[in-house]
C-alpha positions in Angstrom: -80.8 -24.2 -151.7 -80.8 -24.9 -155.2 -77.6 -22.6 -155.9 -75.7 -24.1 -153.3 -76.4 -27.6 -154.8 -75.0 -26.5 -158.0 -72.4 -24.8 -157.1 -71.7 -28.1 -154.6 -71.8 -30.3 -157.9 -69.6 -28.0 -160.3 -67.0 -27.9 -156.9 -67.0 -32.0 -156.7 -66.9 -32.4 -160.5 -63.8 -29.9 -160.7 -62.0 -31.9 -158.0 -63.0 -35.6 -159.4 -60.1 -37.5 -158.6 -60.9 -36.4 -154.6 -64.4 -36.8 -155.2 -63.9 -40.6 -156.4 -62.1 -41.6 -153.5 -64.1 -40.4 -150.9 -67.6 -41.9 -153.3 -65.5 -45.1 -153.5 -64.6 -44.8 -149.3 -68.3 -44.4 -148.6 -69.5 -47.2 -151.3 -67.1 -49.9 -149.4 -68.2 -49.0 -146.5 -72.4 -49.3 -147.1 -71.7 -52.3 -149.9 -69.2 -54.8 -148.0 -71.8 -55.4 -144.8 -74.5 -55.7 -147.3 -72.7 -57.4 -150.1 -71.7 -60.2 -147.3 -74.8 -61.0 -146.5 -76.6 -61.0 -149.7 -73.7 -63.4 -150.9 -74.0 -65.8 -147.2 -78.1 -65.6 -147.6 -77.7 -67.0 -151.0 -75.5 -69.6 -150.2 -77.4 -71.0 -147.7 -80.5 -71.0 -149.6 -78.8 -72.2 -152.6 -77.2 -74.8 -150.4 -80.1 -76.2 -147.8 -82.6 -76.2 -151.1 -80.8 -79.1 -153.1 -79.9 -80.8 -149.8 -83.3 -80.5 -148.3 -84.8 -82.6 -151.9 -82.3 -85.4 -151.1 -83.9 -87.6 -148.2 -80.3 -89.5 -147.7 -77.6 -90.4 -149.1 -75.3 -93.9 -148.4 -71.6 -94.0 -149.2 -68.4 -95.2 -147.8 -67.4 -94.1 -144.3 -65.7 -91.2 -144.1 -66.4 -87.0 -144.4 -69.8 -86.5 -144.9 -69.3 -82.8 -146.1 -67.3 -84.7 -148.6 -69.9 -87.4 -149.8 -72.5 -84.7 -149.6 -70.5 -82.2 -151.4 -69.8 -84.6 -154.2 -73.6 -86.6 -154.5 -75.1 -83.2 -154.7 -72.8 -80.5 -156.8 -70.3 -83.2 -158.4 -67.6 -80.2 -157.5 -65.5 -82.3 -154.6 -63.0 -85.6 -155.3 -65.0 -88.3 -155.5 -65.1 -90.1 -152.0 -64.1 -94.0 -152.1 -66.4 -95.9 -153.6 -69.1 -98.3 -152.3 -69.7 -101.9 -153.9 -72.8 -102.1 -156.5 -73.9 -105.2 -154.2 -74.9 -102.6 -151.4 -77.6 -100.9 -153.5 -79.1 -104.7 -154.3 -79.0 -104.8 -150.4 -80.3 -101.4 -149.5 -83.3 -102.3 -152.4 -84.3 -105.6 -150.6 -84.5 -104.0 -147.2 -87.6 -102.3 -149.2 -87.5 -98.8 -147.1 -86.2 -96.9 -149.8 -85.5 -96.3 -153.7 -81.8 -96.6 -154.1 -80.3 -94.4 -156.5 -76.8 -95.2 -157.4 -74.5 -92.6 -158.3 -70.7 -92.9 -159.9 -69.0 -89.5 -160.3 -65.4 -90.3 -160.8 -65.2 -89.3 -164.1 -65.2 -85.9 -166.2 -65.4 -84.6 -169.8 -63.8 -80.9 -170.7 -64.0 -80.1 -167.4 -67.9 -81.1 -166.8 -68.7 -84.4 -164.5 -69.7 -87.6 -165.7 -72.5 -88.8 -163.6 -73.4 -92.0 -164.2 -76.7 -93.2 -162.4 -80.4 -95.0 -163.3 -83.0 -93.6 -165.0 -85.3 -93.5 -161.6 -82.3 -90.0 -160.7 -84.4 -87.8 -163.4 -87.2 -88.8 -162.1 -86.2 -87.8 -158.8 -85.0 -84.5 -159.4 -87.9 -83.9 -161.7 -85.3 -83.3 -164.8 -86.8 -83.3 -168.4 -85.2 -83.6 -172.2 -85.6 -80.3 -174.1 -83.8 -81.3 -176.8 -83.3 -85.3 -178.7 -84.2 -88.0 -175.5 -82.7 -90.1 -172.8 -80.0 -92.2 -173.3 -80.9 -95.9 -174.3 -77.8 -97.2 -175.6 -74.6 -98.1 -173.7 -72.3 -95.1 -174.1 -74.5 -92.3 -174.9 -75.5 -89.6 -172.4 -77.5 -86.7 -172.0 -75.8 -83.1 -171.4 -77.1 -80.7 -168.8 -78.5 -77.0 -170.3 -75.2 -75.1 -169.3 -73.2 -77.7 -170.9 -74.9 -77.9 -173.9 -74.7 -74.5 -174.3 -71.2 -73.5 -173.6 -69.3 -76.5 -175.3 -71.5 -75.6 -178.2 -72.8 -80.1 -179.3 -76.4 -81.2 -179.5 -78.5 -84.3 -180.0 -76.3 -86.8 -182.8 -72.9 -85.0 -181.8 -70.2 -86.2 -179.4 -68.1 -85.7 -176.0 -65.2 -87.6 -175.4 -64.6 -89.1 -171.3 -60.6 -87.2 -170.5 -57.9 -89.5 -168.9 -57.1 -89.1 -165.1 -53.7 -89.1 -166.1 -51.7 -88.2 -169.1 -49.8 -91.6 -169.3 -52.7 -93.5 -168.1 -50.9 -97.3 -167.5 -53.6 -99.1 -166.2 -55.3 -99.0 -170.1 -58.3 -97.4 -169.6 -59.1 -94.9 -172.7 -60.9 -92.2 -173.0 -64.8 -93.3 -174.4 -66.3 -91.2 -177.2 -70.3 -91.0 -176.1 -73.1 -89.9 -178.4 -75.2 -87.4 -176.9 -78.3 -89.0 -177.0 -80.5 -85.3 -175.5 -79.6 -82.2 -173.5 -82.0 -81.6 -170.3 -84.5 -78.8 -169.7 -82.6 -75.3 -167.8 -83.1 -76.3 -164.0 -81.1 -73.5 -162.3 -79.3 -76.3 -160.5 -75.8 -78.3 -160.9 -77.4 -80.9 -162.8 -77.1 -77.9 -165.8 -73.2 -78.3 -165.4 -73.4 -81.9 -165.5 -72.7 -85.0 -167.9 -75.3 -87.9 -167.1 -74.8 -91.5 -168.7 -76.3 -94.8 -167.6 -73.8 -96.7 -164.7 -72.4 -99.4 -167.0 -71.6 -96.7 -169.4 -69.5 -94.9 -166.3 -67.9 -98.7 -165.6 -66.9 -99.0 -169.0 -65.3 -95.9 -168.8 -62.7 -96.9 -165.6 -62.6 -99.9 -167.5 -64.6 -102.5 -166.1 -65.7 -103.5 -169.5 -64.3 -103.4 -172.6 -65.2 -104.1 -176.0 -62.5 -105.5 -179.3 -62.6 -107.3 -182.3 -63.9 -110.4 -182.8 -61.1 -112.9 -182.7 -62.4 -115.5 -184.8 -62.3 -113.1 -187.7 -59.6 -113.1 -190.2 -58.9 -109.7 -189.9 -57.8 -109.9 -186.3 -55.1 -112.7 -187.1 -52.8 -109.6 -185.6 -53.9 -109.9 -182.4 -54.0 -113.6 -181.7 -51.9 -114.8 -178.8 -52.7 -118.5 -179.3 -55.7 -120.3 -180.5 -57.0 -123.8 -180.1 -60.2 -125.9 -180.9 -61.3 -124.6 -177.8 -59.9 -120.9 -177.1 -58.8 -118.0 -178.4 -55.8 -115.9 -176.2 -55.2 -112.3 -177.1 -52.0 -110.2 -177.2 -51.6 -106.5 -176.8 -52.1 -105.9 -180.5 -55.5 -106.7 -180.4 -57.8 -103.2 -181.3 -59.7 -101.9 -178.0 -62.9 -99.8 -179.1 -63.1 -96.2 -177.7 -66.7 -95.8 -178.8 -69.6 -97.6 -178.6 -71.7 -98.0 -182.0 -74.5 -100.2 -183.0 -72.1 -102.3 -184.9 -70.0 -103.1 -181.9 -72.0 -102.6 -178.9 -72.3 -107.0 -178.8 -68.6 -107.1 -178.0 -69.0 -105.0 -174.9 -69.0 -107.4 -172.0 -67.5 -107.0 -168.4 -65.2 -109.1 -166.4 -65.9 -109.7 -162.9 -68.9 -110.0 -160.6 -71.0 -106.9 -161.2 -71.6 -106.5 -157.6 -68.1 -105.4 -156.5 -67.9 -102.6 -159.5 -67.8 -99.1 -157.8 -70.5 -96.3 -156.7 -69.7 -93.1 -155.1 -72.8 -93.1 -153.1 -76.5 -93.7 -153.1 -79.2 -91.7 -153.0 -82.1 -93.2 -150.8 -85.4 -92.1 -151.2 -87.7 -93.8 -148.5 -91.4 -93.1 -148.7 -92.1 -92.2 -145.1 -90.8 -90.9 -142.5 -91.5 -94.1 -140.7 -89.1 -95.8 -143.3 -86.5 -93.0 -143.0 -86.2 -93.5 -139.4 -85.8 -97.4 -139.1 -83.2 -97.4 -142.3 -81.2 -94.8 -140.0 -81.4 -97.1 -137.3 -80.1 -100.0 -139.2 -76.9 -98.5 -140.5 -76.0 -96.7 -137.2 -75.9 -100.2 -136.0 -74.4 -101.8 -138.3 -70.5 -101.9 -138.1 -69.9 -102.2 -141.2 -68.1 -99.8 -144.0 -70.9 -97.7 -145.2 -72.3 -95.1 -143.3 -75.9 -92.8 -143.8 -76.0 -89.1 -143.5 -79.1 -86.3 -144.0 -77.8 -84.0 -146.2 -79.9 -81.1 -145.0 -77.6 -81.6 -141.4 -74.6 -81.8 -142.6 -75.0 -78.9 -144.9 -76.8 -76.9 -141.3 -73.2 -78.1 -139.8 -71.7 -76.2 -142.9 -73.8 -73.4 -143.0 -73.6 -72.8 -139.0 -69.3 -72.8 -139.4 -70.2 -69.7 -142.3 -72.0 -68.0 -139.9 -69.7 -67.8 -137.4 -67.3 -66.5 -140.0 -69.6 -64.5 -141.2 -69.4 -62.8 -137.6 -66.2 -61.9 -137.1 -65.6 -61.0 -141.3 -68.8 -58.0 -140.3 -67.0 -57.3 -137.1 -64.0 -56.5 -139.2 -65.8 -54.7 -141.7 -67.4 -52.4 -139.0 -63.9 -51.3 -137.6 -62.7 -50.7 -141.0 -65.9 -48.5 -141.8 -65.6 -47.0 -138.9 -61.6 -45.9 -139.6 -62.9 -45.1 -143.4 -65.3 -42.7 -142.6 -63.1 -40.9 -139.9 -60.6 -40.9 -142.6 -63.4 -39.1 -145.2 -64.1 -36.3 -142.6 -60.7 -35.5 -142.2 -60.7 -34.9 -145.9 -63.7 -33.0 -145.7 -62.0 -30.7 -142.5 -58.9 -30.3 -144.4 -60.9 -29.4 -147.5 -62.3 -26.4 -145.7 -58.9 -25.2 -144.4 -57.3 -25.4 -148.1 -61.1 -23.5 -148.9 -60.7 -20.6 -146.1 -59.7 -17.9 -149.0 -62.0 -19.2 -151.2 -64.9 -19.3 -148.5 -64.0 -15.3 -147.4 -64.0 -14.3 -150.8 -67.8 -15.5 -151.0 -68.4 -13.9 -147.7 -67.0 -10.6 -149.6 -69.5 -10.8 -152.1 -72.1 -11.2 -150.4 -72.9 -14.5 -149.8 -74.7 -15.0 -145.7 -73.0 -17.8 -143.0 -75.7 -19.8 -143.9 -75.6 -20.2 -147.2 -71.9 -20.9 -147.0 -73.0 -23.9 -144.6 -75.6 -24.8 -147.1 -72.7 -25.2 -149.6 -70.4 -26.5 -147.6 -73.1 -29.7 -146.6 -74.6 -29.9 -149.8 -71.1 -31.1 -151.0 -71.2 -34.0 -148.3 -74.7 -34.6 -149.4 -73.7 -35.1 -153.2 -70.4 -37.1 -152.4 -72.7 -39.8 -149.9 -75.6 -39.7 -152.0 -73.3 -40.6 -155.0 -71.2 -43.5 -152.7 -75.4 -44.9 -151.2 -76.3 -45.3 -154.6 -73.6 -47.0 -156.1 -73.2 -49.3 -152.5 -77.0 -49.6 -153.4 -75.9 -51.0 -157.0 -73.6 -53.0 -156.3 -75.8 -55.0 -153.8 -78.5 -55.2 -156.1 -76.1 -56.9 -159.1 -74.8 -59.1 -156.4 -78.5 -60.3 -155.4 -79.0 -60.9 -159.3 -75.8 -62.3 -160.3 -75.0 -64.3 -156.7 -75.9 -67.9 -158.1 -73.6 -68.0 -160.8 -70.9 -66.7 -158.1 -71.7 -69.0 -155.7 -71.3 -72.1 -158.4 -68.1 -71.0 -159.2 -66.7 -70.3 -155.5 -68.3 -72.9 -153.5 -68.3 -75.6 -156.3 
C-alpha cells in the first residue's frame, strides 16, 4: 500500500501540468457550491444585522431598497431629500427619537454623513482617538478611514465637488478632524460623520465671507449706504471654518426646508412603532416609512432565488467536469498499457497494479478536497471585506 502510494505520487509529480488541471477540475467543482454559500450566508447576516438595529427609517417616497441601501451603508445615490421641518414633526408626535441623516456628500471617495450627536449614541459608536466634533465644520473619521487616508485628530479632509465646473458656487469645505471612532466592523468604519449644518454648509446653504464693513474688503463692495451693505462677486467666500471666522457663518432661508436624506426613528415600544406606522400609511403625503429588516428580507429572498438556479448550474457543470476528469483518467491508462505490462513482467500482482492505479485518483482528489477545502475557509475569513466592496 505504501509503495503504490509512492510510486502514485512520483507518477502525478512527473506529469504536473496533467495533475494541475484535473486538482484544479476537482477544486472548482467542491469549492464553487461551497464558496456560494459561504459568500450568500454572509451577506445576509451581514445584511439583516445592521438592518435589524435600525427600528425605521422616514424619507421621501420612492424605492425603499434605495433609502435603505443608502441610510444604512451610505454606498447608493442619495434618494431625494426630505425637508428638516419633517423631523421637528416626527419629534412632536413623541413616538420616536428622530435621527436625521444627510448623505449627499463625499470626501476622497468616503461619505460625508452629516447627522446629531443622538446617531452615536444609537449605534453605540465611541472616539478612540481626539473627541466628537463640537465646532461647525469639523468631523470625526470612521477606523477604516483613518487608517487608509493616513490623518488624525488636528489634521484635515477636504468635502470634493459634485462636478468639476461646479456653477451653482458651492466649494469644497476643508473640515478639521476633530477624532476618529473606535473599529466597529460596520460601514460606519468607511464613513465621514459631521454635525448637519456642517453638511448644509457644504451644498451651500450657508456661507461664511469677510466682513464688509472692514476696509480691507472695499474690493468686494457692490454698494453701500447708511443702512446696507450690497456685495459683488469679488467678495472672498471662506472654504474652512476656523475660530476666527466661524461668526460670519450664517444661513439664508428657513431652516426647515434645508434637506435630509432620511430619518432614522427610534420609537421606544413596540406600541409606538406600530401607531407611527399607522400614521404615515395614512397619510397622503410625500414621505413614506419602511422596516429596514423587510425590505432587506425582500432583498435577501430575490438572492436566494438566484442563488438556486447559480447551484443548479454549478451542479451540471460539476457534473460535466468530473466526467471530463475520468476520461482523463481512462485515457491515462490506455497511453499506460505498456508501461502497466512491463510491471506485470516484473513481477508486480493485478492487485497491486489496481492499488497503484487508485492510489493516483486518491492523491489527485485528496489534493483538489483540500485546496476546495482552503479556499472555502479564506472565503469564510476574508467574506466581509468582499461583501463591502461588492454589495456596497
Amino acid at each position: 500500500m505504501q509503495g503504490s502510494l509512492y510510486l502514485a505520487w512520483r507518477y502525478v509529480r512527473h506529469h504536473w501540468i496533467k495533475t494541475t488541471i484535473l486538482v484544479g477540475s476537482i477544486t472548482l467543482i467542491i469549492f464553487l457550491p461551497l464558496g456560494v454559500r459561504v459568500l450568500i450566508l454572509q451577506s445576509a447576516r451581514h445584511l439583516t444585522a445592521r438592518a435589524e438595529a435600525t427600528p425605521l427609517l422616514v424619507g421621501m417616497r420612492g424605492s425603499p431598497l434605495e433609502l435603505a441601501l443608502n441610510s444604512l451603508y451610505f454606498g447608493t445615490e442619495s434618494p431625494e431629500a426630505l425637508p428638516y421641518s419633517d423631523v421637528d414633526a416626527l419629534d412632536s408626535m413623541g413616538l420616536a427619537l428622530p435621527i436625521p441623516l444627510y448623505t449627499r456628500f463625499r470626501a476622497q471617495g468616503y461619505p460625508i454623513v452629516g447627522t446629531s450627536l443622538d446617531y452615536f449614541a444609537f449605534r453605540d459608536l465611541a472616539v478612540s482617538r481626539g473627541g466628537m466634533f463640537a465646532m461647525l465644520g469639523e468631523c470625526v473619521l470612521g477606523a477604516r478611514v483613518a487608517e487608509q487616508i493616513g490623518v488624525g485628530p488636528g489634521d484635515a479632509v477636504i468635502s470634493s465637488p459634485e462636478s468639476v465646473f461646479d456653477i451653482a458656487g458651492v466649494y469644497p469645505l476643508k473640515m478639521r478632524v476633530a477624532g476618529v471612532l473606535a473599529f466597529s466592523d460596520s460601514p460606519d468604519d468607511d464613513a465621514i460623520f459631521v454635525d448637519l449644518k456642517t453638511a448644509w454648509v457644504i451644498g451651500g446653504f450657508g456661507h461664511g465671507h469677510q466682513d464688509l464693513a472692514e476696509a480691507s474688503a472695499a474690493s468686494g463692495v457692490l454698494r453701500r449706504d447708511s443702512t446696507s451693505i450690497t456685495a459683488n462677486a469679488a467678495v472672498v467666500q471662506y472654504n474652512e471654518i476656523t475660530p476666527d471666522n466661524i461668526a460670519s457663518f450664517h444661513f439664508h432661508g428657513d431652516v426647515g426646508s434645508f434637506p435630509v436624506t432620511a430619518i432614522i426613528a427610534v420609537p421606544p415600544d413596540q406600541r409606538s412603532s406600530t401607531i407611527l406606522r399607522g400614521r404615515f400609511e395614512e397619510s397622503s403625503g410625500v414621505a413614506q416609512i419602511v422596516v429596514p429588516s423587510d425590505v432587506m428580507d425582500e432583498l435577501l429572498g430575490t438572492v436566494l432565488t438566484v442563488q438556486t438556479f447559480v447551484l443548479a448550474a454549478v451542479v451540471v457543470l460539476g457534473m460535466g467536469t468530473l466526467a471530463t476528469a475520468g476520461l482523463v483518467f481512462g485515457l491515462s491508462l490506455r497511453v499506460r498499457q505498456r508501461e502497466l505490462m512491463t510491471m506485470t513482467k516484473i513481477g508486480a500482482s493485478p492487485a497491486s497494479i489496481r492499488w497503484l492505479v487508485v492510489s493516483e485518483m486518491v492523491v489527485v482528489s485528496a489534493a483538489g478536497v483540500a485546496l476546495a477545502f482552503l479556499l472555502t475557509a479564506l472565503t469564510a475569513s476574508f467574506g466581509p471585506p468582499v461583501i463591502r466592496a461588492v454589495f456596497l
